[in-house]
TORSE-621517 format. One record per residue: residue in three letters; chain; x, y, z of N, C-alpha, C, O in turn. Coordinates in pm, 1 decimal, padded with zeros to 6 digits. Example, Ala and Ser with C-alpha at 12.3 -4.5 7.8 and 13.67 -1.06 7.14 Angstrom:
<nodes>
ALA_A_01319.0_-00569.0_00780.0_01230.0_-00450.0_00780.0_01320.0_-00330.0_00780.0_01423.6_-00331.9_00846.5
SER_A_01285.0_-00225.0_00708.0_01367.0_-00106.0_00714.0_01290.0_00003.0_00787.0_01340.9_00113.8_00803.9
</nodes>
This chain:
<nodes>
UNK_A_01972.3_-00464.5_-00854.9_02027.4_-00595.2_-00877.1_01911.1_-00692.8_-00882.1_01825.0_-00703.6_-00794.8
UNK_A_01919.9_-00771.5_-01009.1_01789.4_-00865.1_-00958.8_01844.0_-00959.0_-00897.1_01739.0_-01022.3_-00886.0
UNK_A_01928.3_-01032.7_-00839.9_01907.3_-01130.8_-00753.7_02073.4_-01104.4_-00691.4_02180.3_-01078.1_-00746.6
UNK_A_02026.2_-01129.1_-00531.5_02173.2_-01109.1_-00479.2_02147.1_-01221.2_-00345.0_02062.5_-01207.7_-00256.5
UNK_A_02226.3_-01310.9_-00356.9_02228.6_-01465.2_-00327.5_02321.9_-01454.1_-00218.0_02437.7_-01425.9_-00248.7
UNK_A_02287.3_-01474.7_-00066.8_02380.8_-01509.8_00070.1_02369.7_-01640.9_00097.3_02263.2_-01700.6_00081.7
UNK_A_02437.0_-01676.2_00124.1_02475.9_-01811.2_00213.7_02581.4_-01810.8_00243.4_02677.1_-01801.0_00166.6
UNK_A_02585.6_-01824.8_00398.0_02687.1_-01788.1_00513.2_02773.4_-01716.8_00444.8_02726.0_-01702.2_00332.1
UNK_A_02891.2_-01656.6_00454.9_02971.7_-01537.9_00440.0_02991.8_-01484.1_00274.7_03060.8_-01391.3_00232.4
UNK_A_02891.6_-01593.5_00191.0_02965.8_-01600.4_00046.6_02825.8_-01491.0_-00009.6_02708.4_-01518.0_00016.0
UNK_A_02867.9_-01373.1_-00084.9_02774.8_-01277.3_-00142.4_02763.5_-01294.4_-00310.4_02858.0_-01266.0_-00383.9
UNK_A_02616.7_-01351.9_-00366.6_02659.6_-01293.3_-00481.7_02568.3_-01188.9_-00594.1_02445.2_-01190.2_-00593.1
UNK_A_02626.3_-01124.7_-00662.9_02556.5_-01001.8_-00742.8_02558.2_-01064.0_-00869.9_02649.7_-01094.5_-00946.4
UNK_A_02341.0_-01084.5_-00877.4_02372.2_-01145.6_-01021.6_02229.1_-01033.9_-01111.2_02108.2_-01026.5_-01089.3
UNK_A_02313.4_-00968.2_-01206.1_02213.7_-00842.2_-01298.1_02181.8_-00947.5_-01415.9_02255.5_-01018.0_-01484.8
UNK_A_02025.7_-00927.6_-01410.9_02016.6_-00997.7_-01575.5_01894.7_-00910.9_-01680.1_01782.7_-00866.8_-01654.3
UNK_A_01967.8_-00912.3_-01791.0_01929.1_-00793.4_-01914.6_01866.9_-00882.0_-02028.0_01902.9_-00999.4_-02037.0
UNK_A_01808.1_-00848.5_-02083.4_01710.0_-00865.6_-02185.8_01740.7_-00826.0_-02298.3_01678.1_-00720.0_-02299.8
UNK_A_01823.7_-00836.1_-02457.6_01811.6_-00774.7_-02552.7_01690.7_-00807.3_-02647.9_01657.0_-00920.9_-02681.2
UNK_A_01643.0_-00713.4_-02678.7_01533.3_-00692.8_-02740.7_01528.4_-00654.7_-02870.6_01632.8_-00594.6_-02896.0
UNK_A_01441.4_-00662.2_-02986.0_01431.3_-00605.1_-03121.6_01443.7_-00488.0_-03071.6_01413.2_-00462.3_-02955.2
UNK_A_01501.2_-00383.5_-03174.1_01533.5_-00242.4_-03198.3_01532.0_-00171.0_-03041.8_01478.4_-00070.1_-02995.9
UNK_A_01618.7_-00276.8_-02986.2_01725.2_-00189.6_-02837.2_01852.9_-00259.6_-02862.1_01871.3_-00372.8_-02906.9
UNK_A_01939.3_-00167.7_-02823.3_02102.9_-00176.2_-02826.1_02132.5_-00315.9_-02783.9_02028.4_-00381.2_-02777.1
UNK_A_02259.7_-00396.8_-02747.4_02269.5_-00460.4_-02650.7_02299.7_-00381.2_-02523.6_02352.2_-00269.9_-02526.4
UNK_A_02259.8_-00451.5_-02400.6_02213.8_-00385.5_-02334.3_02371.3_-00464.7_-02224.8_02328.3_-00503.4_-02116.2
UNK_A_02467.8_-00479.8_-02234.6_02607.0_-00494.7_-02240.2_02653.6_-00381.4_-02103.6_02663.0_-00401.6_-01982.5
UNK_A_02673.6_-00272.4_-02178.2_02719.2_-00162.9_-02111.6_02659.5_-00092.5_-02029.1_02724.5_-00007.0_-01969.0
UNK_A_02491.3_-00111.9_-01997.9_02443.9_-00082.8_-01957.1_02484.2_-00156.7_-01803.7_02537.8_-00109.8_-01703.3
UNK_A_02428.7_-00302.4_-01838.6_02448.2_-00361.9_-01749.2_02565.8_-00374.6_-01655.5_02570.2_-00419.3_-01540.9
UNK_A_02653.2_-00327.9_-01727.3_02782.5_-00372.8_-01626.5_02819.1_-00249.1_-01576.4_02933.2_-00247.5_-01530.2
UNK_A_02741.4_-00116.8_-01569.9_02761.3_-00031.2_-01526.8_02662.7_00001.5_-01426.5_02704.9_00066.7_-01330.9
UNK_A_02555.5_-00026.0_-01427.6_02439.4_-00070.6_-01310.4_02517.9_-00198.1_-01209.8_02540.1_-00151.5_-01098.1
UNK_A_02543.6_-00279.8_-01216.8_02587.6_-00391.5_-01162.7_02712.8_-00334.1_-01102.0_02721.6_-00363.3_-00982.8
UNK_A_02810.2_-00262.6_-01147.1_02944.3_-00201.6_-01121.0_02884.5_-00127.2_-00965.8_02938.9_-00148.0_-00857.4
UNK_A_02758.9_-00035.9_-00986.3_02751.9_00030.7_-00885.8_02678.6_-00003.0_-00766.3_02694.9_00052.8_-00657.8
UNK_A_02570.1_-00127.9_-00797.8_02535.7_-00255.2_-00680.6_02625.4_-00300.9_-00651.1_02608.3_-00293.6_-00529.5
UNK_A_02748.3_-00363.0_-00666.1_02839.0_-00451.3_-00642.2_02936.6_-00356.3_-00519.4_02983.2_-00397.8_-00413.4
UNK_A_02944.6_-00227.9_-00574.9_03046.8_-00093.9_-00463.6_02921.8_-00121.9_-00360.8_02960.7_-00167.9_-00253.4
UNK_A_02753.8_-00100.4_-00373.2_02703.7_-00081.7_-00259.8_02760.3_-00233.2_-00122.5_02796.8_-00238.6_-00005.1
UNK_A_02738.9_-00313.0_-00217.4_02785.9_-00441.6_-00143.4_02951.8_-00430.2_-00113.0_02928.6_-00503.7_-00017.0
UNK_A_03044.9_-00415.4_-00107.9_03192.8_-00420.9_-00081.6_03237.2_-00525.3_-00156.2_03329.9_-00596.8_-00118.1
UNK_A_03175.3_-00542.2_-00266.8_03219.4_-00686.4_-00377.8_03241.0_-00641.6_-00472.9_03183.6_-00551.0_-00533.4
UNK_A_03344.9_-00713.1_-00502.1_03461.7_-00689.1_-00636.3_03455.6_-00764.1_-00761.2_03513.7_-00731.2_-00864.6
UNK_A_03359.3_-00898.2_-00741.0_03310.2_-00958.3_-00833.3_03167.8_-00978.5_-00856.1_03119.6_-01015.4_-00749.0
UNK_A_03059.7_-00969.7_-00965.0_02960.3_-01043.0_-00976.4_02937.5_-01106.4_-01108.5_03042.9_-01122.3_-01170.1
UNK_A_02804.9_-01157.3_-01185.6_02745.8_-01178.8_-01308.5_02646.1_-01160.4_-01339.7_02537.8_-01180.2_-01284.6
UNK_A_02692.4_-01091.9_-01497.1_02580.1_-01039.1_-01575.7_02530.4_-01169.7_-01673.1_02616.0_-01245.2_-01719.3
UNK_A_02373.3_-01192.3_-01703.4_02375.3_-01234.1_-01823.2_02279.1_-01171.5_-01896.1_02198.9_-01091.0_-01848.9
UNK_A_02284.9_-01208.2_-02016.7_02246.1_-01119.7_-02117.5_02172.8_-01243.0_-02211.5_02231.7_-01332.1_-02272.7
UNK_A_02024.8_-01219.0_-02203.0_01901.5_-01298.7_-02264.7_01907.1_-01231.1_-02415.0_01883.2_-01111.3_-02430.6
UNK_A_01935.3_-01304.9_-02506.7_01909.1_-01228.6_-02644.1_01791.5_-01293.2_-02724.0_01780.1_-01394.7_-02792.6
UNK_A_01709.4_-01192.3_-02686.5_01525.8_-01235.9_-02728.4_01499.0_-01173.3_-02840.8_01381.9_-01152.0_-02872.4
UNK_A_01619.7_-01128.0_-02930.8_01590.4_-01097.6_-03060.3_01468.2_-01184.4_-03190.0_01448.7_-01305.8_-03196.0
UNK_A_01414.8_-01096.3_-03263.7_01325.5_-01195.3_-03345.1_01462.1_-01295.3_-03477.7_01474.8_-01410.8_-03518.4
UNK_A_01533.3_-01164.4_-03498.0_01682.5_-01249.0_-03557.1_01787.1_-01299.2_-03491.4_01900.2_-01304.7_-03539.7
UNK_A_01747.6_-01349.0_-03347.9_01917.1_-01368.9_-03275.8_01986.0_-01496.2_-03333.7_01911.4_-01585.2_-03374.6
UNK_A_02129.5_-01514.9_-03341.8_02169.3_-01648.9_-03376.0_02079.1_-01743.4_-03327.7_01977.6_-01705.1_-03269.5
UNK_A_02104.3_-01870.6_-03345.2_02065.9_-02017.5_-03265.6_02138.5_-02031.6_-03171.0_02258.3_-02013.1_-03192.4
UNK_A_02100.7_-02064.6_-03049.5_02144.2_-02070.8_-02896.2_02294.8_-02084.9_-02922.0_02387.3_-02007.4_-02897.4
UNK_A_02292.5_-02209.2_-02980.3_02441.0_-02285.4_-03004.3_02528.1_-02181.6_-03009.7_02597.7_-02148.1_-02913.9
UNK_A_02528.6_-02113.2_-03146.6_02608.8_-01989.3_-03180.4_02648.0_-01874.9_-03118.5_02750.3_-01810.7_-03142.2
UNK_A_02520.8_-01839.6_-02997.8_02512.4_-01696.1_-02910.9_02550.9_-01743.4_-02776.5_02595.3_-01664.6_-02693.1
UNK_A_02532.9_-01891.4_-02748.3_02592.2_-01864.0_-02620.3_02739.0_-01856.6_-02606.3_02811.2_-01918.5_-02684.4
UNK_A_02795.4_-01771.5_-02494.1_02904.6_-01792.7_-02459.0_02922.0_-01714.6_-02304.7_02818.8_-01676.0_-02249.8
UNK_A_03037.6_-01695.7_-02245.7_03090.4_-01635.7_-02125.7_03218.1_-01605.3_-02142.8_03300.4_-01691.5_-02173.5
UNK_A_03260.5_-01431.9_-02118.3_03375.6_-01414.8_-02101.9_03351.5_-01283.8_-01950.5_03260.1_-01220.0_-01898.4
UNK_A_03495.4_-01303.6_-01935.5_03537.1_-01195.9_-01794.2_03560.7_-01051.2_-01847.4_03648.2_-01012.0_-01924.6
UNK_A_03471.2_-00989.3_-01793.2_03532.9_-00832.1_-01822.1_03501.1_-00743.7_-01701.5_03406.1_-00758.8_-01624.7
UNK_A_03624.5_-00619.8_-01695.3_03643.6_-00576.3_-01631.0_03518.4_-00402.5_-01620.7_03470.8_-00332.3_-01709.9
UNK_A_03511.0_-00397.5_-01502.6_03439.6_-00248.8_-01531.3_03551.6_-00150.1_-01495.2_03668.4_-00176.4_-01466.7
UNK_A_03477.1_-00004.7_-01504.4_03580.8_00059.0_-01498.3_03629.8_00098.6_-01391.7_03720.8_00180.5_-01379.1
UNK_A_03541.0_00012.6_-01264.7_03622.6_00041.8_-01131.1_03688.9_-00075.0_-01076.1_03723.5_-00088.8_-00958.7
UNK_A_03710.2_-00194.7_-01212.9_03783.4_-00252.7_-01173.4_03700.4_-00336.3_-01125.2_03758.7_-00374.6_-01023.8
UNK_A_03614.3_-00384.1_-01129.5_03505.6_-00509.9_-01074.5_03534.4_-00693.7_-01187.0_03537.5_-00718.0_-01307.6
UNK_A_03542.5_-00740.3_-01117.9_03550.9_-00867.5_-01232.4_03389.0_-00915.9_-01236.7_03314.1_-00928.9_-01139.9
UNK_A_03358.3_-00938.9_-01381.4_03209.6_-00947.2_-01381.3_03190.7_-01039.7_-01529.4_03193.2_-01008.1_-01648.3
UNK_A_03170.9_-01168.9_-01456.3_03146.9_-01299.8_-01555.2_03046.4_-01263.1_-01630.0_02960.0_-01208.6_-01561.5
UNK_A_03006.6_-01272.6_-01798.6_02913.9_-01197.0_-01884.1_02860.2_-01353.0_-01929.9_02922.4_-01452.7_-01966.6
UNK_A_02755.6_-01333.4_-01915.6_02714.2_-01510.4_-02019.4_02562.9_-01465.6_-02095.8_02445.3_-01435.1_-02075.9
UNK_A_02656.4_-01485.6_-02186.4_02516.9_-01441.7_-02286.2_02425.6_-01615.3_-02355.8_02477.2_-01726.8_-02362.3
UNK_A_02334.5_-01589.0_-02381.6_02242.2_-01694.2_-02416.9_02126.3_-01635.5_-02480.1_02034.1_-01707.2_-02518.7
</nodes>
């Protein structure tokens, strides 16, 4: 996990990925690494974001966004791509 944030009782799991020229998005990866930090912690939610450092990526405007998706153990995991 790169950064996992306490203050007093509140935990949070935050994975952040890099897409790169000629690598996949790195999407599924992430939320399946993060899926299995999040079980080590007893947390049911965290966030991924996803840096798209493509030499062709849209313009910020266009690529950013955030939606909720689920993993497959059932984790809620806010995605914000930029």
């Amino acid at each position: 996990m790169d950064l996992c944030i306490r203050y007093g009782s509140t935990t949070l799991g935050i994975e952040l990925k890099v897409w790169r020229d000629k690598k996949g998005d790195p999407l599924s990866s992430g939320l399946e690494q993060l899926d299995s930090y999040l079980a080590r912690l007893g947390l049911n939610f965290g966030w991924l974001f996803v840096f798209d450092r493509r030499e062709k990526a849209p313009p910020i405007e266009e690529r950013l966004s955030t939606q909720i998706v689920y993993t497959k153990n059932q984790r809620s995991i806010t995605v914000i791509r930029a």
